[in-house]
C-alpha positions as a Markdown table, in Angstrom:
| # | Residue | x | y | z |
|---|---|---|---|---|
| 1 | Unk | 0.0 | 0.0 | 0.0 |
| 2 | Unk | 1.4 | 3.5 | -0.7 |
| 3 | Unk | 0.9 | 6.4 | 1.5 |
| 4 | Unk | 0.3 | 9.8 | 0.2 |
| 5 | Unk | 1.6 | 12.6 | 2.7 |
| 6 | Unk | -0.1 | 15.9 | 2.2 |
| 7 | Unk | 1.8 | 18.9 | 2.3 |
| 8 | Unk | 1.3 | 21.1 | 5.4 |
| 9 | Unk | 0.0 | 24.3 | 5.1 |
| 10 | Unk | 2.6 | 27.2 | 5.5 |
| 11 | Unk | 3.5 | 28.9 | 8.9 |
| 12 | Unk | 3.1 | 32.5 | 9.4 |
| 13 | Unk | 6.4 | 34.0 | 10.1 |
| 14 | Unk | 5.4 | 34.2 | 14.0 |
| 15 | Unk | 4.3 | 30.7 | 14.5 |
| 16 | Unk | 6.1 | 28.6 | 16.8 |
| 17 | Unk | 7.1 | 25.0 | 16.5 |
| 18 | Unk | 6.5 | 22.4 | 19.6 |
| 19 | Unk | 9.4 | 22.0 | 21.6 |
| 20 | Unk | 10.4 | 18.8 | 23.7 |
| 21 | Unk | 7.9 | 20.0 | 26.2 |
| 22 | Unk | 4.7 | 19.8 | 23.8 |
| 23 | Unk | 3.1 | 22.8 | 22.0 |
| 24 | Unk | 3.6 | 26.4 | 22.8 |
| 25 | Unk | 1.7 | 28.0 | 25.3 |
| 26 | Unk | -0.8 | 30.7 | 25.3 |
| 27 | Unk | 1.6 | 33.1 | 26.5 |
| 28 | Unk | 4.4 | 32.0 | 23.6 |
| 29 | Unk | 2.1 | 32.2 | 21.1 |
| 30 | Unk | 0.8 | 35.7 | 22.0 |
| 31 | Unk | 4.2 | 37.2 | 22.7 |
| 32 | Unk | 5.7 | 36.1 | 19.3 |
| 33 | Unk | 3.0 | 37.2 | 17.2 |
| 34 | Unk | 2.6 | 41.1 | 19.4 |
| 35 | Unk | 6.3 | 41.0 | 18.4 |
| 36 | Unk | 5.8 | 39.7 | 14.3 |
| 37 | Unk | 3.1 | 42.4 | 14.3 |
| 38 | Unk | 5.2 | 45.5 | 15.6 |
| 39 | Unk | 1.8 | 46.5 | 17.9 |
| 40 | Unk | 2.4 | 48.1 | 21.1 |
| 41 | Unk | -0.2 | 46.7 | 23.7 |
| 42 | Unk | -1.6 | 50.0 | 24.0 |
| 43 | Unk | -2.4 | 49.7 | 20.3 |
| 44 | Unk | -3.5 | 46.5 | 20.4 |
| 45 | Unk | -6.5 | 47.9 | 23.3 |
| 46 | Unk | -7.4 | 50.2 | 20.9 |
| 47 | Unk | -8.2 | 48.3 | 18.3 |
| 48 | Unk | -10.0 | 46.0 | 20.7 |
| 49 | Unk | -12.2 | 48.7 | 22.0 |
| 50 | Unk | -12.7 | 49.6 | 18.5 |
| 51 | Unk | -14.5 | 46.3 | 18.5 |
| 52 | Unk | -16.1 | 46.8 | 21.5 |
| 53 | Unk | -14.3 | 44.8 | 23.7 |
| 54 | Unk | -12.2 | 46.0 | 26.7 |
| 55 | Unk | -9.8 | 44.8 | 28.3 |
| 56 | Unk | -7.0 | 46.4 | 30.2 |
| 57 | Unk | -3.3 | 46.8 | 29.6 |
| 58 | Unk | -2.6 | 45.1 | 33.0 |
| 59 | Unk | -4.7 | 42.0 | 31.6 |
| 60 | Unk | -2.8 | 41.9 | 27.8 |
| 61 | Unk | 0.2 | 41.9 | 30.0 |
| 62 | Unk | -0.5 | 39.0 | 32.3 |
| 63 | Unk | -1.4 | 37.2 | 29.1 |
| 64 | Unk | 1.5 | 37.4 | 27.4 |
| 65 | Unk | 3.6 | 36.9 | 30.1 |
| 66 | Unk | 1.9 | 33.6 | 31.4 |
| 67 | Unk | 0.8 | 35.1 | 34.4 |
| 68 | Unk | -3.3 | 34.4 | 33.4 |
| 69 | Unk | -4.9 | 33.0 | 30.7 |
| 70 | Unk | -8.5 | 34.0 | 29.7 |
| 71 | Unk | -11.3 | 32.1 | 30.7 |
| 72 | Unk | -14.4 | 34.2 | 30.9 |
| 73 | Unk | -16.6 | 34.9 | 27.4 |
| 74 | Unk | -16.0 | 37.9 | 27.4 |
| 75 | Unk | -12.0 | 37.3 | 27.4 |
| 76 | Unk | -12.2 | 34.2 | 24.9 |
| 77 | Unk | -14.3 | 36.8 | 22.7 |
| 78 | Unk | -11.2 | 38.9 | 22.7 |
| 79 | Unk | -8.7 | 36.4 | 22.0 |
| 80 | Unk | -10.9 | 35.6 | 18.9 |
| 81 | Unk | -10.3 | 39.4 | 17.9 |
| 82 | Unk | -6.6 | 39.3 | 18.6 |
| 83 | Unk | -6.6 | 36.5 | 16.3 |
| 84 | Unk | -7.8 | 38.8 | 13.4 |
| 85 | Unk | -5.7 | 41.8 | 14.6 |
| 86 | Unk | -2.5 | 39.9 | 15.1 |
| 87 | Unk | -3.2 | 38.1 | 11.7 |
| 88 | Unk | -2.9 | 34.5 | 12.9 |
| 89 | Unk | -5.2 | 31.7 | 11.1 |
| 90 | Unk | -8.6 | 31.3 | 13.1 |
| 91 | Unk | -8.0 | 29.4 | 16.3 |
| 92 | Unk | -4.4 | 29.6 | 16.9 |
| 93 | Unk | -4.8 | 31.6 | 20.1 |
| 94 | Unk | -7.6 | 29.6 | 21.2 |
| 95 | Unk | -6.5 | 26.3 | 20.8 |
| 96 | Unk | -3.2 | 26.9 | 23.1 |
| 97 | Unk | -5.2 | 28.1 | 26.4 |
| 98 | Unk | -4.9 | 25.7 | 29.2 |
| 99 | Unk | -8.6 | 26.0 | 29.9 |
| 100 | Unk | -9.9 | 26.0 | 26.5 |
| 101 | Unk | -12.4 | 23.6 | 25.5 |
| 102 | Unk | -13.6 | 23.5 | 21.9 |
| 103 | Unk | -17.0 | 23.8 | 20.8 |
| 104 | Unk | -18.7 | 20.5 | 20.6 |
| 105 | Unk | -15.9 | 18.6 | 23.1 |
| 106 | Unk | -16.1 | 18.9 | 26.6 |
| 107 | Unk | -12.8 | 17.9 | 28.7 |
| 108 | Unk | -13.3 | 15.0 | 30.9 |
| 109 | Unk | -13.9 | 16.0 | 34.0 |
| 110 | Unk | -11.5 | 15.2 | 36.9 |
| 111 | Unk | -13.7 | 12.4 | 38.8 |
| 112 | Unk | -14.2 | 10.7 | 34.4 |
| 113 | Unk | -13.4 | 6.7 | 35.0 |
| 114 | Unk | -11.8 | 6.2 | 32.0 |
| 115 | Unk | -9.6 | 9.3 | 31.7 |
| 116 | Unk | -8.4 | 7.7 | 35.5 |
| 117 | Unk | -7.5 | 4.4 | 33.9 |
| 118 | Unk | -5.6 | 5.8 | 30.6 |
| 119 | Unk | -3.0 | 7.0 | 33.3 |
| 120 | Unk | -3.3 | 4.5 | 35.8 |
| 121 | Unk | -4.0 | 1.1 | 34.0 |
| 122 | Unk | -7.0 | -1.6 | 34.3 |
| 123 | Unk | -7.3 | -2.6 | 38.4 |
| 124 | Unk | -4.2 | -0.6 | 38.9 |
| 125 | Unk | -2.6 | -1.2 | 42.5 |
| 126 | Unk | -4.5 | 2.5 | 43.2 |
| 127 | Unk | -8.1 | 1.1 | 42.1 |
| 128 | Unk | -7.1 | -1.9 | 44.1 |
| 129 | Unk | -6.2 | 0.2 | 46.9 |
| 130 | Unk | -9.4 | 2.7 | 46.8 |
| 131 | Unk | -12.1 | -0.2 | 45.7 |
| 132 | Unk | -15.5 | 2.1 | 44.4 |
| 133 | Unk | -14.1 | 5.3 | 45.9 |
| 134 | Unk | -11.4 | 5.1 | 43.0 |
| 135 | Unk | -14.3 | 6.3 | 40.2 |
| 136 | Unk | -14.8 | 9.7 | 42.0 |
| 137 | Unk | -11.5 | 10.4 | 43.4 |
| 138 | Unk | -11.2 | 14.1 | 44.0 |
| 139 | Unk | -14.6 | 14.6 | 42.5 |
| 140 | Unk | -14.8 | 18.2 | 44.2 |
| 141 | Unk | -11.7 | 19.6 | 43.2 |
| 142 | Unk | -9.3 | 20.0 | 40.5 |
| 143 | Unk | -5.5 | 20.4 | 40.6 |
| 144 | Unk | -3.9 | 23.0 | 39.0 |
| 145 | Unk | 0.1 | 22.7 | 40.5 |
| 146 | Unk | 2.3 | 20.4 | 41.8 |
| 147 | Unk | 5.3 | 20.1 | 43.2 |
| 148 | Unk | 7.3 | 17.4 | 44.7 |
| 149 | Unk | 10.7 | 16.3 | 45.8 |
| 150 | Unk | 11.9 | 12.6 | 46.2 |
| 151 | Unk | 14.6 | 11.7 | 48.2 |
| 152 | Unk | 16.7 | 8.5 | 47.5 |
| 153 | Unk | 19.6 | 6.6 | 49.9 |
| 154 | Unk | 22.8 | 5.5 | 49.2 |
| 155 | Unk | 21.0 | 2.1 | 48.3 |
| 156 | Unk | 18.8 | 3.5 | 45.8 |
| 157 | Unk | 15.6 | 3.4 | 47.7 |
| 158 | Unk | 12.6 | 6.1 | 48.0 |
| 159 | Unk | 13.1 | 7.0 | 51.5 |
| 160 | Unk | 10.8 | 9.9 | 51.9 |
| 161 | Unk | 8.6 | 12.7 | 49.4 |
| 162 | Unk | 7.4 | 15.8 | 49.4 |
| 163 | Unk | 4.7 | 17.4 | 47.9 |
| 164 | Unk | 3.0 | 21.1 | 47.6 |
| 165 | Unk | -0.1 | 21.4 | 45.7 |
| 166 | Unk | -2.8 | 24.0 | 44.8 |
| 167 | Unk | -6.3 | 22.8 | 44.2 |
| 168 | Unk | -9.7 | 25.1 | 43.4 |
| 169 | Unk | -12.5 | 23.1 | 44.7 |
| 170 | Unk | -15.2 | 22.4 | 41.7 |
| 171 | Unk | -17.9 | 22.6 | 43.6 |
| 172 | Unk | -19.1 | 24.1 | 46.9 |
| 173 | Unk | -18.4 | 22.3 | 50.4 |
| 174 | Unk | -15.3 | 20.5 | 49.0 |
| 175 | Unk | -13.0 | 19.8 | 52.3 |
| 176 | Unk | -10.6 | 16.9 | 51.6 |
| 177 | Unk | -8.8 | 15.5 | 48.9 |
| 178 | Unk | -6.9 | 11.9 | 48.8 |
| 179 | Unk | -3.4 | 10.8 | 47.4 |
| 180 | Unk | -2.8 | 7.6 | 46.6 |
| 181 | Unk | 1.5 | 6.4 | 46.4 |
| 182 | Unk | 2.7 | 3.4 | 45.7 |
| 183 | Unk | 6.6 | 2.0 | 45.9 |
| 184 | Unk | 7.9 | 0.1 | 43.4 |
| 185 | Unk | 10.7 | -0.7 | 45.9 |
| 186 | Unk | 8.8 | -2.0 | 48.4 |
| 187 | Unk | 7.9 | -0.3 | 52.0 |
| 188 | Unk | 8.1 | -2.1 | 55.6 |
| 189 | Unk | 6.2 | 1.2 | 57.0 |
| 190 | Unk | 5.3 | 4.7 | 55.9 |
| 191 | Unk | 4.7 | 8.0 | 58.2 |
| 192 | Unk | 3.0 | 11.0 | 56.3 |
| 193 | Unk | 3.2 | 14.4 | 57.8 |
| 194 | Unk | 1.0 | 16.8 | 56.8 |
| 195 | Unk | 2.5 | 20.3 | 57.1 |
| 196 | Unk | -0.3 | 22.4 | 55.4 |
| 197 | Unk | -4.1 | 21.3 | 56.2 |
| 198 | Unk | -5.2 | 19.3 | 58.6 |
| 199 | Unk | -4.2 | 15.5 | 58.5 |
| 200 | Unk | -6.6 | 12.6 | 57.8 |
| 201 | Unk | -6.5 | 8.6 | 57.5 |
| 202 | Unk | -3.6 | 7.0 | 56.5 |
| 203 | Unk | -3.8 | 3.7 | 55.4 |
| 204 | Unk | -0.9 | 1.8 | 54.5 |
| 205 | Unk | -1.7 | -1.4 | 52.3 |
| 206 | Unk | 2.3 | -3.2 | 52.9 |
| 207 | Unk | 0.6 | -6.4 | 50.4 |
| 208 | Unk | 0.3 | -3.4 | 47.7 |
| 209 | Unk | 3.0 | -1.7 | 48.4 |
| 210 | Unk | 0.8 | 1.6 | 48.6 |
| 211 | Unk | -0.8 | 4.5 | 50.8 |
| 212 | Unk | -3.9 | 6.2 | 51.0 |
| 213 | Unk | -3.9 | 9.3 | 52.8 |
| 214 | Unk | -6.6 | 11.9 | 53.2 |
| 215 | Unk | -5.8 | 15.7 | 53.7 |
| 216 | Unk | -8.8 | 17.9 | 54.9 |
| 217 | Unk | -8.7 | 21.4 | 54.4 |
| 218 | Unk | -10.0 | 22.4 | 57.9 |
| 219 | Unk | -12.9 | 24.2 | 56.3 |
| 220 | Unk | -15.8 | 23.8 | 53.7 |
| 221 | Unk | -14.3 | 25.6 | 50.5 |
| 222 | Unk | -17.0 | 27.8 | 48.2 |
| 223 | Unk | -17.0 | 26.9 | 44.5 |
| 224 | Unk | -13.8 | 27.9 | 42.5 |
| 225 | Unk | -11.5 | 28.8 | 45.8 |
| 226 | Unk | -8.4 | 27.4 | 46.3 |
| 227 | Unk | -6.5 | 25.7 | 48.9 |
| 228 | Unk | -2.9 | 24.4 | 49.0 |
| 229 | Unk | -2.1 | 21.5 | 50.9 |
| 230 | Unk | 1.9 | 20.0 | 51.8 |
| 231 | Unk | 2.4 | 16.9 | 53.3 |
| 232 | Unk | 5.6 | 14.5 | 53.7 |
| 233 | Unk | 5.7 | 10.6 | 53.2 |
| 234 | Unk | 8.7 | 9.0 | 55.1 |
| 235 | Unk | 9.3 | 5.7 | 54.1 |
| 236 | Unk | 11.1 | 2.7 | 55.8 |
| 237 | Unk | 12.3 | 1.1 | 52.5 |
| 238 | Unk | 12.0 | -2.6 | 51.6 |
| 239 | Unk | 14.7 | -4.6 | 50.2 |
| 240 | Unk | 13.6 | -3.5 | 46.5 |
| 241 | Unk | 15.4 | -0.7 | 44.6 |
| 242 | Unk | 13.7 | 2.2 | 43.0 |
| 243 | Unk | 15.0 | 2.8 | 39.7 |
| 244 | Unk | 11.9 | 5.8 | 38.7 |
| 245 | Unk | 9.5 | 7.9 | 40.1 |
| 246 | Unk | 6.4 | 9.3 | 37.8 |
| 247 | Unk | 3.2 | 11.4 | 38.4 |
| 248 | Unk | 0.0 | 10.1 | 36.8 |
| 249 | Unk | -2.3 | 13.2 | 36.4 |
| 250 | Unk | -5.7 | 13.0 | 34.9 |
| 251 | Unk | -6.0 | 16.4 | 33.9 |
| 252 | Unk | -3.6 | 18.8 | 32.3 |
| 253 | Unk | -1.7 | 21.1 | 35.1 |
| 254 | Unk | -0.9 | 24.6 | 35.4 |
| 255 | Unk | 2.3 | 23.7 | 36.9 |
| 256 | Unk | 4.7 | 20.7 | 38.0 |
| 257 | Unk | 7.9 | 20.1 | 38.9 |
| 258 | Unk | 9.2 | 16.8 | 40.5 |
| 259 | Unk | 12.9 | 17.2 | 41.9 |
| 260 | Unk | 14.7 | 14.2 | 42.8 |
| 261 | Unk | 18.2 | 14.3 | 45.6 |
| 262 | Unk | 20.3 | 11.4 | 45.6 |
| 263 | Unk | 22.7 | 10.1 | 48.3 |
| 264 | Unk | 26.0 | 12.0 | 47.2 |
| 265 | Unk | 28.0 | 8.8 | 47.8 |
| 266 | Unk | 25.6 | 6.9 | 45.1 |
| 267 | Unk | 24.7 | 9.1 | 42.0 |
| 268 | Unk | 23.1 | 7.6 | 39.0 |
| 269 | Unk | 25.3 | 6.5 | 35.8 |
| 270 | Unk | 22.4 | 8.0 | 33.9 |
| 271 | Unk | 18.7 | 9.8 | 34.6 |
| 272 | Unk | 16.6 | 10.8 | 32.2 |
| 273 | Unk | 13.2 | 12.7 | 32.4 |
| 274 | Unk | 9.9 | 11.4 | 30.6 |
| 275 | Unk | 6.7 | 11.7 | 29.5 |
| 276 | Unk | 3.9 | 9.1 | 28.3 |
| 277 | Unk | 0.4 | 10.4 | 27.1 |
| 278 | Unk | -1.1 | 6.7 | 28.6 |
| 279 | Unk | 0.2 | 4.6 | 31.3 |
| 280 | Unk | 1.2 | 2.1 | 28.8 |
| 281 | Unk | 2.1 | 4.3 | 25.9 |
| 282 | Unk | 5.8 | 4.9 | 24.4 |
| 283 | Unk | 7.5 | 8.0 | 25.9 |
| 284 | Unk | 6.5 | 11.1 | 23.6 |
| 285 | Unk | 9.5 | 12.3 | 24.5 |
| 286 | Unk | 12.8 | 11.0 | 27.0 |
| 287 | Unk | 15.5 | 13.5 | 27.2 |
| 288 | Unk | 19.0 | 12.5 | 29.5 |
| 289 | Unk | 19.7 | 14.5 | 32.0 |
| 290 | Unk | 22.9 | 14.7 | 34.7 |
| 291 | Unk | 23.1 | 15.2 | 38.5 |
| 292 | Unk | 23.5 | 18.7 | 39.4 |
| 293 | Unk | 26.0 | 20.1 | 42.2 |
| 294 | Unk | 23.3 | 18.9 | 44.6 |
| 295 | Unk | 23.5 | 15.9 | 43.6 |
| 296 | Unk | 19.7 | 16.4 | 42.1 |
| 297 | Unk | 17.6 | 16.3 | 38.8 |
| 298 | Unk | 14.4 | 17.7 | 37.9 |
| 299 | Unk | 11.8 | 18.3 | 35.7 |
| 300 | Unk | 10.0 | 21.0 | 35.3 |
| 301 | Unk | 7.6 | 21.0 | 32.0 |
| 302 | Unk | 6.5 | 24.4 | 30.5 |
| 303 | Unk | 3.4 | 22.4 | 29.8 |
| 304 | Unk | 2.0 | 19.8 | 31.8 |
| 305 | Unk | -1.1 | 17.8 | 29.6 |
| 306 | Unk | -2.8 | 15.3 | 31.2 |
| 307 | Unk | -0.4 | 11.8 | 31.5 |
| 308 | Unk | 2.8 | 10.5 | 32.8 |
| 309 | Unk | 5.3 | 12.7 | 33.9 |
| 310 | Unk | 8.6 | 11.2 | 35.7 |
| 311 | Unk | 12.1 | 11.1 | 35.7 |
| 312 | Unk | 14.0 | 7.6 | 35.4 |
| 313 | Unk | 17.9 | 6.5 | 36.7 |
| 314 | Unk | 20.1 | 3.9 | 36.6 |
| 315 | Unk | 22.7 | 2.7 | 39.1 |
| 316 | Unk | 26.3 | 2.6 | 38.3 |
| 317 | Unk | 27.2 | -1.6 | 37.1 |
């Protein structure tokens, strides 16, 4: 069988090309065509009132800084304008906000079975740990950033993690959300400290090799407020070795970045950072990566989609 490629349309001269990281964001794409286009923002208000449509200059700056995104109608109305101003084909601006879902297409929501099992897998250890509570995990909030750093012994074992992250509750009277961690490696006991919020159960499963712990936010949040939560997992490690650490995230983030310290005496012959659209898909992209003079590696995505994101190592032969 023969396959005919078609030829792609042409680029405007301000179109940018997806990096290692994915697509360009909102921000890139509205910087580099304000830039192709010689406008000044003031001019660019101008000819949005012109339209009338206003938006202030503090607003066009967040948005091309990546500070906000628009999300309202009335903003999405005026990206649709800046498209036609800015001459960029229809949709170009649109499609790269975070929050933007097309017409006809609603995003899964966060508490969607199946968008829970592309990352995690069929009776993952995590639906085996939660039982029925694993189909509306989180149902009343969202997350929007993480951050979390992994600590790893001389022996190559996860010996403890911690983990910031902001939610907005999706509905009103949302006061908990769970995590759910497993070890590869094996754990004889876990401890979780909870340094912001208000600590739950914790249920260690040692037959799964996973915990289930519950953070309550101390209060009933309204619809659309958000919280931020830290907690700390220290592990007593098995006799296993850990040779990755990922994050399985049903929903694209605003924000992540997973840092990983290793024991100076025992630093990896090689790490590399990853990312897998399901939790059984190739890596869309695996780039190597070095031990910095803190004996660390990170990653830190400009965008985060919805998937596996980790970073991977291997021990010295």
């Amino acid at each position: 069988m023969t396959s005919h490629a078609q030829t792609p349309p042409a680029q405007a001269p301000h179109a940018l090309t997806p990096g290692p990281d994915g697509p360009p964001s909102f921000a890139e794409v509205l910087h580099g065509a304000l830039r192709s286009s010689g406008l000044s923002l003031e001019r660019v208000r101008h000819r949005l009132a012109a339209q009338g449509i206003r938006i202030s200059l503090t607003t066009l700056s967040y948005w091309q800084r990546g500070r906000s995104e628009p999300e309202r109608a009335d903003s999405l109305r005026a990206v649709e304008a800046l498209e036609s101003i800015l001459s960029l084909p229809p949709r170009t601006l649109r499609s790269s906000i975070r929050t933007y879902r097309p017409r006809g297409r609603m995003a899964a929501p966060a508490h969607d079975l199946a968008a829970s099992r592309r990352v995690f897998g069929e009776n993952s250890l995590a639906e085996q740990a939660l039982g029925a509570d694993f189909a509306v995990l989180n149902e009343n909030v969202s997350t929007l950033s993480i951050h979390e750093t992994v600590t790893i012994d001389e022996r190559f074992r996860l010996t403890s993690l911690s983990i910031q992250q902001v939610m907005r509750a999706t509905r009103e009277g949302a006061d908990h959300f769970t995590t759910v961690h497993t070890f590869d490696g094996g754990a004889r006991a876990v401890r979780a400290e909870v340094r912001c919020g208000v600590a739950g159960d914790v249920r260690f499963l040692p037959d799964l090799g996973t915990v289930v712990i519950d953070v309550r936010f101390g209060r009933r949040l309204e619809k659309n407020e958000t919280v931020v939560v830290a907690y700390t997992v220290h592990v007593e490690p098995g006799s296993g070795v850990d040779d990755h650490y990922e994050r399985r995230t049903r929903t694209r983030l605003r924000d992540y970045l997973l840092h990983v310290y290793f024991h100076p005496a025992a630093l990896p012959e090689v790490c590399h950072r990853y990312y897998r659209e399901t939790y059984d898909a190739e890596p869309a992209y695996r780039h190597r990566m070095a031990p910095d003079a803190s004996h660390s590696v990170h990653s830190a995505p400009s965008r985060c989609p919805a998937g596996v994101h980790g970073i991977s190592w291997q021990r010295p032969h």
